[in-house]
PARO-453413 format. One record per residue (C-alpha): x, y, z. Coordinates in pm, whole numbers. Each point is the difference from the previous one (the first is absolute). Layout:
BEGIN
+--------+--------+--------+
:     c1 :     c2 :     c3 :
+--------+--------+--------+
:      X :      Y :      Z :
...
+--------+--------+--------+
This chain:
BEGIN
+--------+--------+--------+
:     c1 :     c2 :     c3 :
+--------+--------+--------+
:    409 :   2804 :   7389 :
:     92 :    265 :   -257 :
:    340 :    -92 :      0 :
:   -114 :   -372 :    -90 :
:   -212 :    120 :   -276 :
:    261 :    217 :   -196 :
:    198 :   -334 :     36 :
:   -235 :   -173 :   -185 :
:    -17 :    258 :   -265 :
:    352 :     34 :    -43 :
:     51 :   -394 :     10 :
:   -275 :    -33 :   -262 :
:    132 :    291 :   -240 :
:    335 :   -144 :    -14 :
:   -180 :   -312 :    -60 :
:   -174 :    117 :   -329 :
:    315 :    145 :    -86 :
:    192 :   -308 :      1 :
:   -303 :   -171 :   -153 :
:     18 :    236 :   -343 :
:    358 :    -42 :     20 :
:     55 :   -345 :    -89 :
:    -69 :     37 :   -379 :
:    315 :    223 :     40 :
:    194 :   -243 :    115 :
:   -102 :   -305 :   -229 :
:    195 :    -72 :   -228 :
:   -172 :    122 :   -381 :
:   -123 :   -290 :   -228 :
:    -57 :      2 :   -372 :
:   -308 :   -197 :   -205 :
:    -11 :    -95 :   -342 :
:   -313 :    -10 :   -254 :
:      9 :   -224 :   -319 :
:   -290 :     28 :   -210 :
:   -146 :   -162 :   -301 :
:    150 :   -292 :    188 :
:   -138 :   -318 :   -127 :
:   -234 :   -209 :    225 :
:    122 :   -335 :    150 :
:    323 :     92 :    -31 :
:    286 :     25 :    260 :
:    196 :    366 :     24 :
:    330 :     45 :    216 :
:    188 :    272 :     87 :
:    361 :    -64 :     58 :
:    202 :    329 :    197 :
:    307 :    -20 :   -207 :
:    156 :    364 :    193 :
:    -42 :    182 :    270 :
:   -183 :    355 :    -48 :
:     31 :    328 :    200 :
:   -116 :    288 :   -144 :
:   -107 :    394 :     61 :
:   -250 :    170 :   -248 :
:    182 :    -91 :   -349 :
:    313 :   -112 :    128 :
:     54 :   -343 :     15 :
:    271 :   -230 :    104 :
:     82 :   -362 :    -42 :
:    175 :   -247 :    219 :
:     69 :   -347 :      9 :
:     86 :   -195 :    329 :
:    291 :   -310 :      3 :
:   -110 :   -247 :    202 :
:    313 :   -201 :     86 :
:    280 :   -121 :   -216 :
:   -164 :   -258 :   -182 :
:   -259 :    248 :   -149 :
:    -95 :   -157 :   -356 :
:   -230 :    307 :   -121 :
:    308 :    266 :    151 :
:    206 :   -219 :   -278 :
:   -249 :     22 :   -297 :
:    -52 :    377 :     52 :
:    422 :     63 :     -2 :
:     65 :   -268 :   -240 :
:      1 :     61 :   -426 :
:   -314 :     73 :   -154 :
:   -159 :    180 :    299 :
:   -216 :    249 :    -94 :
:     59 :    147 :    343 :
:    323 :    186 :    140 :
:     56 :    -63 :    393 :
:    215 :    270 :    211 :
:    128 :    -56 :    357 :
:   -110 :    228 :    169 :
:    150 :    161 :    378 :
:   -276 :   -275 :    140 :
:    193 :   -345 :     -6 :
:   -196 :   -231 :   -234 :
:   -238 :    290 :    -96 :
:     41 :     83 :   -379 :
:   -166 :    301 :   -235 :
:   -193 :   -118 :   -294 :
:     26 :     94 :   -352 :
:    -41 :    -39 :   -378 :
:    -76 :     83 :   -303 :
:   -120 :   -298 :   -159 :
:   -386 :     36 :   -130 :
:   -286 :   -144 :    189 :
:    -53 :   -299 :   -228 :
:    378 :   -107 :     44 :
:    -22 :     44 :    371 :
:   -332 :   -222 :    -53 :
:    207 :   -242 :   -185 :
:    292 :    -51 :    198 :
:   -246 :      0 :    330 :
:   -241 :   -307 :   -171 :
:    320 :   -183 :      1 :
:     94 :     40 :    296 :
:   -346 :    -19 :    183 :
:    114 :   -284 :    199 :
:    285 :    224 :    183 :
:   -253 :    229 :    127 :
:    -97 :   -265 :    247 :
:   -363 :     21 :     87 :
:   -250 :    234 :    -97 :
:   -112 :    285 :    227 :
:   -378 :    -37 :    -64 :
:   -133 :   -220 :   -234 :
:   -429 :    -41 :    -42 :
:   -181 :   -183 :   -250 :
:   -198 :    265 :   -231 :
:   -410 :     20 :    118 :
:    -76 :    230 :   -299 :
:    183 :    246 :   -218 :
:    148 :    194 :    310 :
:    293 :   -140 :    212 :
:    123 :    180 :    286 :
:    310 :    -65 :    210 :
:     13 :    210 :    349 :
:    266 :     55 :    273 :
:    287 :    -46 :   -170 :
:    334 :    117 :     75 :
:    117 :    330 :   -233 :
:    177 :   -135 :   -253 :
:     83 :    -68 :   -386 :
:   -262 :   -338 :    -90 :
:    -21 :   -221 :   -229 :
:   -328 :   -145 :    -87 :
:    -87 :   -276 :   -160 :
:   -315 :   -251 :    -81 :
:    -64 :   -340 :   -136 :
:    -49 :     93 :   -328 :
:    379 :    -47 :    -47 :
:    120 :    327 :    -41 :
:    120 :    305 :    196 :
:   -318 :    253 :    123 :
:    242 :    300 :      9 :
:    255 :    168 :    215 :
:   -144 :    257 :    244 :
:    140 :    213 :    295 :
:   -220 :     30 :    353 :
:     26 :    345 :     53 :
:   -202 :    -54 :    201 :
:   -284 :   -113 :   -238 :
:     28 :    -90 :   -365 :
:   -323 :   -125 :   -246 :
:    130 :   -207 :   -287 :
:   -168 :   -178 :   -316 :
:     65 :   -366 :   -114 :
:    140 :     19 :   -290 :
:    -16 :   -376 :    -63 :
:   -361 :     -9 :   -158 :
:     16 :    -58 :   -423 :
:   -359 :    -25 :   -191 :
:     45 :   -264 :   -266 :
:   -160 :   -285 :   -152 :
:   -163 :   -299 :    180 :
:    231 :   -197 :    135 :
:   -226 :   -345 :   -162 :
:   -142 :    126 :   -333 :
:    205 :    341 :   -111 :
:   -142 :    301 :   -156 :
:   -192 :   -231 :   -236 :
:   -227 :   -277 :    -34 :
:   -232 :   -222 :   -122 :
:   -269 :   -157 :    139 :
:    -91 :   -386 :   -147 :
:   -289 :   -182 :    -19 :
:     44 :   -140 :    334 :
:     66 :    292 :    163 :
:    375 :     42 :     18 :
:    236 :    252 :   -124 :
:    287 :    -88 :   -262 :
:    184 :    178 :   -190 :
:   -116 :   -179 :   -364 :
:   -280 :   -212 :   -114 :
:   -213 :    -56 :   -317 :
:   -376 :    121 :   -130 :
:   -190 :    -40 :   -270 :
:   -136 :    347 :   -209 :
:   -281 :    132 :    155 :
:     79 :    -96 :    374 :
:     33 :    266 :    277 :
:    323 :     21 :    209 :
:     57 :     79 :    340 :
:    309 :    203 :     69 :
:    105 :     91 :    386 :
:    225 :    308 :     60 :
:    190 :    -32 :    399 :
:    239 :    158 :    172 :
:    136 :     43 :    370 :
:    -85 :    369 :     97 :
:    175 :    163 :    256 :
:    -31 :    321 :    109 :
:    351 :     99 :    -44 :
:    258 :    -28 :   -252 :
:    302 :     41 :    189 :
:    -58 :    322 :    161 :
:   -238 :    126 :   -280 :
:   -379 :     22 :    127 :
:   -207 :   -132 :   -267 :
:   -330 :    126 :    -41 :
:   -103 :   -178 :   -316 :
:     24 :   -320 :   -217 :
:    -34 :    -41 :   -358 :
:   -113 :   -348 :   -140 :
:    123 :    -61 :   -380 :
:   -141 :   -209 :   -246 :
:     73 :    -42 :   -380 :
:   -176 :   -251 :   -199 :
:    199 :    -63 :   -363 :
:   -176 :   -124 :   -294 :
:   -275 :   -242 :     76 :
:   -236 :    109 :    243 :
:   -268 :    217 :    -15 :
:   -260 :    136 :    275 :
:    238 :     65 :    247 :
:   -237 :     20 :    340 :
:    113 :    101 :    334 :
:   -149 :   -247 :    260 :
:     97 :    122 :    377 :
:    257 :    177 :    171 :
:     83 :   -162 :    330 :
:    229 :    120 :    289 :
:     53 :   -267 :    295 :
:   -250 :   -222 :   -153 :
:   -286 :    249 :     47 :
:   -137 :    151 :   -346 :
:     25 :    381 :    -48 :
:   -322 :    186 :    -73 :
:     46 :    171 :   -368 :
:     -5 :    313 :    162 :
:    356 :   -106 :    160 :
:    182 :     17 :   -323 :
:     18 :     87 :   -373 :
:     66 :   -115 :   -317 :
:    167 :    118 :   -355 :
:     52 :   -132 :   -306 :
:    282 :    118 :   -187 :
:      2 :     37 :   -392 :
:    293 :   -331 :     14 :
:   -252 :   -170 :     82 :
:    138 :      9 :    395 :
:   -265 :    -64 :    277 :
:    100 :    207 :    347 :
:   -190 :    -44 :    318 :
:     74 :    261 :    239 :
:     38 :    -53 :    378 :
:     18 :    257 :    253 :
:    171 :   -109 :    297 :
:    -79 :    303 :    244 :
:   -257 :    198 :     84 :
:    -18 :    427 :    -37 :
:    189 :     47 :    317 :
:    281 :   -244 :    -91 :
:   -114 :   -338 :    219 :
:     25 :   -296 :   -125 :
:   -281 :   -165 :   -135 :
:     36 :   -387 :     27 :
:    253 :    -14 :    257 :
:   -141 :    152 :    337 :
:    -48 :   -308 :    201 :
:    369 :    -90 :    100 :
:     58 :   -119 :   -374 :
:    266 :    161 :   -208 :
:    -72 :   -242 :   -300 :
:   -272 :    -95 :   -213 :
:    -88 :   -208 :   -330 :
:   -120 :    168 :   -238 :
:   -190 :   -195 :   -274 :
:   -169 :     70 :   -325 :
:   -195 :   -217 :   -216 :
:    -68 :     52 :   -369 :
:   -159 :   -189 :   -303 :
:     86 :    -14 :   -362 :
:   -185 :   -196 :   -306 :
:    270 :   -164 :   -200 :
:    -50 :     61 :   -351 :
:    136 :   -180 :   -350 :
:    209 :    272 :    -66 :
:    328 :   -179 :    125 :
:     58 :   -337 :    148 :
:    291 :    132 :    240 :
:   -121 :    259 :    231 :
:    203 :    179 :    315 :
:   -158 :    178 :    210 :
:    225 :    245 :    237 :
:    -47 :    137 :    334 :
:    187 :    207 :    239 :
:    -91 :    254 :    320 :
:    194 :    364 :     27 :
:    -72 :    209 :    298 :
:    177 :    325 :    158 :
:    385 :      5 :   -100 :
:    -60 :   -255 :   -234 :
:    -58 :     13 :   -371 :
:      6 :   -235 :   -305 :
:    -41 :   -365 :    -12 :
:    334 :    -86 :     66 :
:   -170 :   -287 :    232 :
:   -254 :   -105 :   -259 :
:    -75 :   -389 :    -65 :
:   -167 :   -143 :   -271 :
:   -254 :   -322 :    -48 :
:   -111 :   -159 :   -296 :
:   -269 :   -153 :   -154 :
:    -34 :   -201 :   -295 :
:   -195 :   -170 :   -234 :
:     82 :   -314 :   -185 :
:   -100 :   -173 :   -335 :
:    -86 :   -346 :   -158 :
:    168 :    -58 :   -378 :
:   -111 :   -254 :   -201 :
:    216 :   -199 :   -215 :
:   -235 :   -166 :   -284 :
:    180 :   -254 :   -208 :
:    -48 :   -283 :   -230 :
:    104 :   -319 :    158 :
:    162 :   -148 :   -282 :
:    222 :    252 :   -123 :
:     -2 :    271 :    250 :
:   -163 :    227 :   -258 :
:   -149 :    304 :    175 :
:   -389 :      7 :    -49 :
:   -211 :    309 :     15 :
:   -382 :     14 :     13 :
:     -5 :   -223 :    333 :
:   -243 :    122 :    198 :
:     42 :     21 :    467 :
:   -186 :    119 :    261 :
:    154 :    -11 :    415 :
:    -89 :   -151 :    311 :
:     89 :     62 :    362 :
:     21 :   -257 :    269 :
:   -383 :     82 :     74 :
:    -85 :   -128 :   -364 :
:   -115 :    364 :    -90 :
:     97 :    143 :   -319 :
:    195 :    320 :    -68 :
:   -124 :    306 :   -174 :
:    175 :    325 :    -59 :
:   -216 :    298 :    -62 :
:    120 :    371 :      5 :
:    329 :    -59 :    151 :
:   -104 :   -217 :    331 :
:    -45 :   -394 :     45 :
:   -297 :   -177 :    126 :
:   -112 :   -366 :      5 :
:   -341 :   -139 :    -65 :
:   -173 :   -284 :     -4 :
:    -73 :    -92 :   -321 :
:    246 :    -92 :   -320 :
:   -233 :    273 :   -225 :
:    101 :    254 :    190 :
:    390 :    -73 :    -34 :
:    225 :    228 :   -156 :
:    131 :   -216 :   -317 :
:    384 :    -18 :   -110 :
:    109 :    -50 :   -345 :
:    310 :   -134 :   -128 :
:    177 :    241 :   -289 :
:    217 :   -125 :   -245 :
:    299 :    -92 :    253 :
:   -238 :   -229 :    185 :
:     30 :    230 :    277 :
:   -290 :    168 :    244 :
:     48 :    202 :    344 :
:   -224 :     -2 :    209 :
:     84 :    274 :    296 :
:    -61 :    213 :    326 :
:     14 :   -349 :    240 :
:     99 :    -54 :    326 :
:    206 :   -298 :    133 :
:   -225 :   -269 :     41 :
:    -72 :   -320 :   -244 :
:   -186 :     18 :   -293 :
:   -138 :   -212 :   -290 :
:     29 :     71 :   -363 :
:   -272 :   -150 :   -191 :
:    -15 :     -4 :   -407 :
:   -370 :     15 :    -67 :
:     97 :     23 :   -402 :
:    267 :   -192 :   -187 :
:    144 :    101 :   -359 :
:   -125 :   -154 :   -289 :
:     25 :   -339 :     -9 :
:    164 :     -2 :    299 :
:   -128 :   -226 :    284 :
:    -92 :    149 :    358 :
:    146 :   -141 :    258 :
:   -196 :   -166 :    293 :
:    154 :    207 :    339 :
:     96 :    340 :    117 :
:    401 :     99 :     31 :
:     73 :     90 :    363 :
:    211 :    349 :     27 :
:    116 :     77 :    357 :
:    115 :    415 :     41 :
:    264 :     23 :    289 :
:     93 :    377 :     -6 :
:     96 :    -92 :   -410 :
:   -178 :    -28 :   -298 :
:   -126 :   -313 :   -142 :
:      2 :   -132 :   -307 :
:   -264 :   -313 :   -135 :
:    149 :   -217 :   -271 :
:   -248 :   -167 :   -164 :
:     56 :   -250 :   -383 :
:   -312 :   -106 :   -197 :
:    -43 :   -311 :   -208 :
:    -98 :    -13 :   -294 :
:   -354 :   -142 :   -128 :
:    -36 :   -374 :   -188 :
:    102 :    -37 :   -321 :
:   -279 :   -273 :   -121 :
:   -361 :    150 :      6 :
:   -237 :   -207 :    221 :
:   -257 :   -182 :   -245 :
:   -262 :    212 :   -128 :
:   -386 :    -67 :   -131 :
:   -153 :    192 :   -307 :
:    356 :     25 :   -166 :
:     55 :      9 :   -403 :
:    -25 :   -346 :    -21 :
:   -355 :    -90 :    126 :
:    -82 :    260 :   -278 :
:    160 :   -196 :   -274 :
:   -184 :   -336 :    140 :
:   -293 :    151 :     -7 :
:    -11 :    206 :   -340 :
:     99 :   -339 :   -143 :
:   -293 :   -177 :    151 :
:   -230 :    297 :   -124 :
:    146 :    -26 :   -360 :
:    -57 :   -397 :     30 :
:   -347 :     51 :     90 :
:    -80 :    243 :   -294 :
:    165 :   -246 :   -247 :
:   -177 :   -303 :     99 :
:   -332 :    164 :      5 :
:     80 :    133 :   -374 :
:     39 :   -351 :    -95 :
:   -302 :   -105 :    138 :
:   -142 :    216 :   -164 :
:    105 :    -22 :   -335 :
:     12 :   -434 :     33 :
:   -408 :     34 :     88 :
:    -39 :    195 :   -296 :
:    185 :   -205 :   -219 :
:   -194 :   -331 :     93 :
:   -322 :    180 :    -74 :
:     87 :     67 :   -346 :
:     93 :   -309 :    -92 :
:   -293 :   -182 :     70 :
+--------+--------+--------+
C-alpha cells in the first residue's frame, strides 16, 4: 500500500512538471498594438522577414520558397531597399539595409501584393487595434485609409501609432462658410446694409497629426471691411454644443477673432474622442452685421492646432452688396435731366429706405427714402441684394411729363442700372377762363355803359330847356 502511494506521488509530480513545462517548449509569439487607429477601418499586418532575436540583438532572415519565388526576385532585383545574403542554410538569407523607414515603406506599398496574404487582419472597433500570436518577425502594417501604418519588429511585442490621421477642413464646406437664407452653406451670396450674416467655421479633428498628439484647436476668423458686431454663436464638437466653460475666446488688435479649443483634459486624455472615435467635427458659428462701409466684403477663416501655425489653409467667402443707377434722359435728344425725382420697390411692393447705414422696407411711399437726379441725370441707389426691384419716379423735371409705370431692375450677383427718358410737356396751353381778354370785353362794356348814361343825361336836360 505504501509503495502504491509514493507511486502516485511521484506519477503526479512528474505530472505537474511536465504540465509547467509546456510554455517552454511552445514556440514564442509576438502581438502588435496600433493605436489612434481609425474606427471602421480594416488594419493588416503583412510578416515581410523572419525575426530571431536575444535581448538587443536582432537578426533578419528571409525564406525562398521554390524557384519561382516572385517576392525572392523583387528583394535581389534593382531598387531593393533590402540586401539578401545566402546564408550556410540553403534558401535561408540574412537581411539588411540601410535605406530609411519611409523608403522601405515605399518600396513595400508597391509591392504589397507580393507579400501574399496578411497575417492578421481585423476591422478597427475603436481607436485601439491589436494583432496577437503572430510569428516573430519584421511586419508591415497597413489599413484602408490607403497608406502604410508603419514598419514594426515583434520582439516579442511592439505598440505603434497610426500615423495616417491629418486634421483639416471639412471635406463638404472647407474652413469657411456661409450660411443662406435657406439654410445652406456657399461660399458667396448678396445682402443688403443692415442685414446680419451667418458665418460657419468646420473642420475634421483628429486627434493626431501624424504622430503629433494634439491637445488643442484654434478656430480663426477675420472679418475685412464691412461688418461690424462680430458675435460668437456656438461652439460644437460632434454635433453636441460645448458649454462656454469648454473654451475661450480673444480678440486680437487686427481685428482677428480666436476661439480656443482644448482637446485633452489635465492628465492628457482626450476629450471628444473616448468612445472608439478618433475623429470629430468641430463646428463654429458666428454672426456679423454688414455695414455700408464697402460693397465687397471677405471674410477669412482657418483652424491651427499643435504643430501647426499660420493660416496657410485659410479660405475666404464673400459677401456683397449691389446697386440700382438711374439713367434720366430726355427722350428727344438724349439730353441728361437732373431734378427727377425716384423712390424703390421690392417684389413685395414695399418701398426702400436707408437710414444710418442699414436698409429697411415699409409700407408706405412717405416713408421712402427719395433719389434725386444731379446734373448727369444720374442717381444710385445702393446696399441691395439680388432680387427684382421697381424704380418709380414720383417727380419729373420741369416741364417734363411723368411717365405712367415703374422700370423693372433685376440684381443677379451685378449691379443694375434703370434707364429711364422723359417727354416733354405740350406746347399749346389748354384753354383758359378769366384770361386778359374777358377783361378787355368787359372794361369796354363798362365804358359803354358810362357813356350812354352821360348822354342820357345831358339829351333830358337839353329837351327841358328848350321848351
Amino acid at each position: 500500500m505504501k509503495t502504491a502511494k509514493r507511486l502516485c506521488s511521484v506519477l503526479v509530480v512528474t505530472l505537474m512538471v511536465l504540465v509547467m513545462s509546456i510554455p517552454a517548449f511552445a514556440a514564442e509569439t509576438g502581438s502588435i498594438t496600433v493605436t489612434n487607429a481609425t474606427t471602421g477601418k480594416i488594419y493588416a499586418a503583412y510578416k515581410v522577414f523572419d525575426l530571431t532575436y536575444n535581448g538587443d540583438n536582432v537578426t533578419y532572415t528571409y525564406t525562398k520558397t521554390g524557384a519561382s519565388d516572385f517576392l525572392y526576385d523583387a528583394l535581389t532585383a534593382s531598387g531593393s531597399p533590402f540586401t539578401l545574403k545566402a546564408t550556410t542554410n540553403a534558401d535561408v538569407y540574412n537581411v539588411s539595409t540601410s535605406a530609411s523607414a519611409n523608403d522601405i515603406a515605399a518600396w513595400l506599398n508597391t509591392h504589397v501584393a507580393l507579400l501574399g496574404s496578411a497575417s492578421a487582419s481585423t476591422t478597427a472597433l475603436r481607436d485601439t487595434v491589436s494583432f496577437t500570436g503572430l510569428d516573430l518577425g519584421y511586419y508591415y502594417v497597413t489599413s484602408a485609409l490607403g497608406s502604410t501604418v508603419t514598419l514594426t519588429s515583434t520582439k516579442p511585442s511592439a505598440s505603434i501609432v497610426d500615423k495616417n490621421q491629418h486634421p483639416g477642413p471639412d471635406t463638404t464646406n472647407g474652413y469657411k462658410s456661409i450660411v443662406d437664407g435657406s439654410g445652406n452653406n456657399v461660399n458667396s451670396m448678396s445682402a443688403e446694409y443692415g442685414d446680419t450674416v451667418t458665418f460657419k467655421l468646420t473642420a475634421t479633428a483628429t486627434n493626431y497629426d501624424g504622430a503629433t498628439k494634439i491637445t488643442k484647436y484654434v478656430a480663426h476668423d477675420l472679418p475685412e471691411t464691412g461688418y461690424s458686431n462680430l458675435t460668437l454663436v456656438s461652439v460644437e464638437v460632434g454635433g453636441t454644443p460645448l458649454a462656454g466653460t469648454a473654451y475661450n475666446t480673444l480678440t486680437l488688435d487686427t481685428g482677428e477673432f480666436q476661439v480656443n479649443i482644448p482637446w485633452t483634459d489635465d492628465s492628457g486624455n482626450f476629450l471628444y474622442t473616448r468612445d472608439g472615435t478618433t475623429t470629430a467635427s468641430i463646428v463654429v458659428t458666428l454672426t456679423a452685421t454688414v455695414t455700408d462701409d464697402s460693397d465687397t466684403r471677405t471674410n477669412k477663416g482657418w483652424f491651427t492646432w499643435d504643430g501647426k501655425a499660420g493660416d496657410g489653409g485659410s479660405e475666404n467667402v464673400t459677401v456683397n452688396s449691389y446697386s440700382i443707377t438711374i439713367d434720366k434722359y430726355d427722350s428727344s435728344t438724349s439730353a441728361k435731366l437732373a431734378n427727377a425725382q425716384f423712390v424703390l420697390k421690392n417684389s413685395s411692393n414695399k418701398f426702400y429706405n436707408l437710414t444710418s447705414g442699414a436698409v429697411s422696407w415699409v409700407d408706405a411711399q412717405a416713408g421712402a427714402t427719395v433719389f434725386t437726379t444731379n446734373s448727369d441725370g444720374a442717381a444710385t441707389i445702393e446696399g441691395l441684394e439680388n432680387g427684382t426691384y421697381t424704380v418709380m419716379e414720383i417727380k419729373a423735371p420741369d416741364g417734363y411729363v411723368l411717365p405712367t409705370t415703374g422700370t423693372s431692375v433685376t440684381i443677379n450677383d451685378a449691379d443694375g442700372t434703370a434707364s429711364i427718358s422723359n417727354t416733354k410737356g405740350n406746347t399749346t396751353p389748354l384753354p383758359e377762363t378769366g384770361g386778359i381778354g374777358t377783361v378787355i370785353f368787359v372794361t369796354v362794356g363798362l365804358a359803354l355803359v358810362v357813356v350812354t348814361g352821360i348822354f342820357l343825361v345831358t339829351n333830358k336836360r337839353m329837351s327841358k330847356e328848350s321848351i
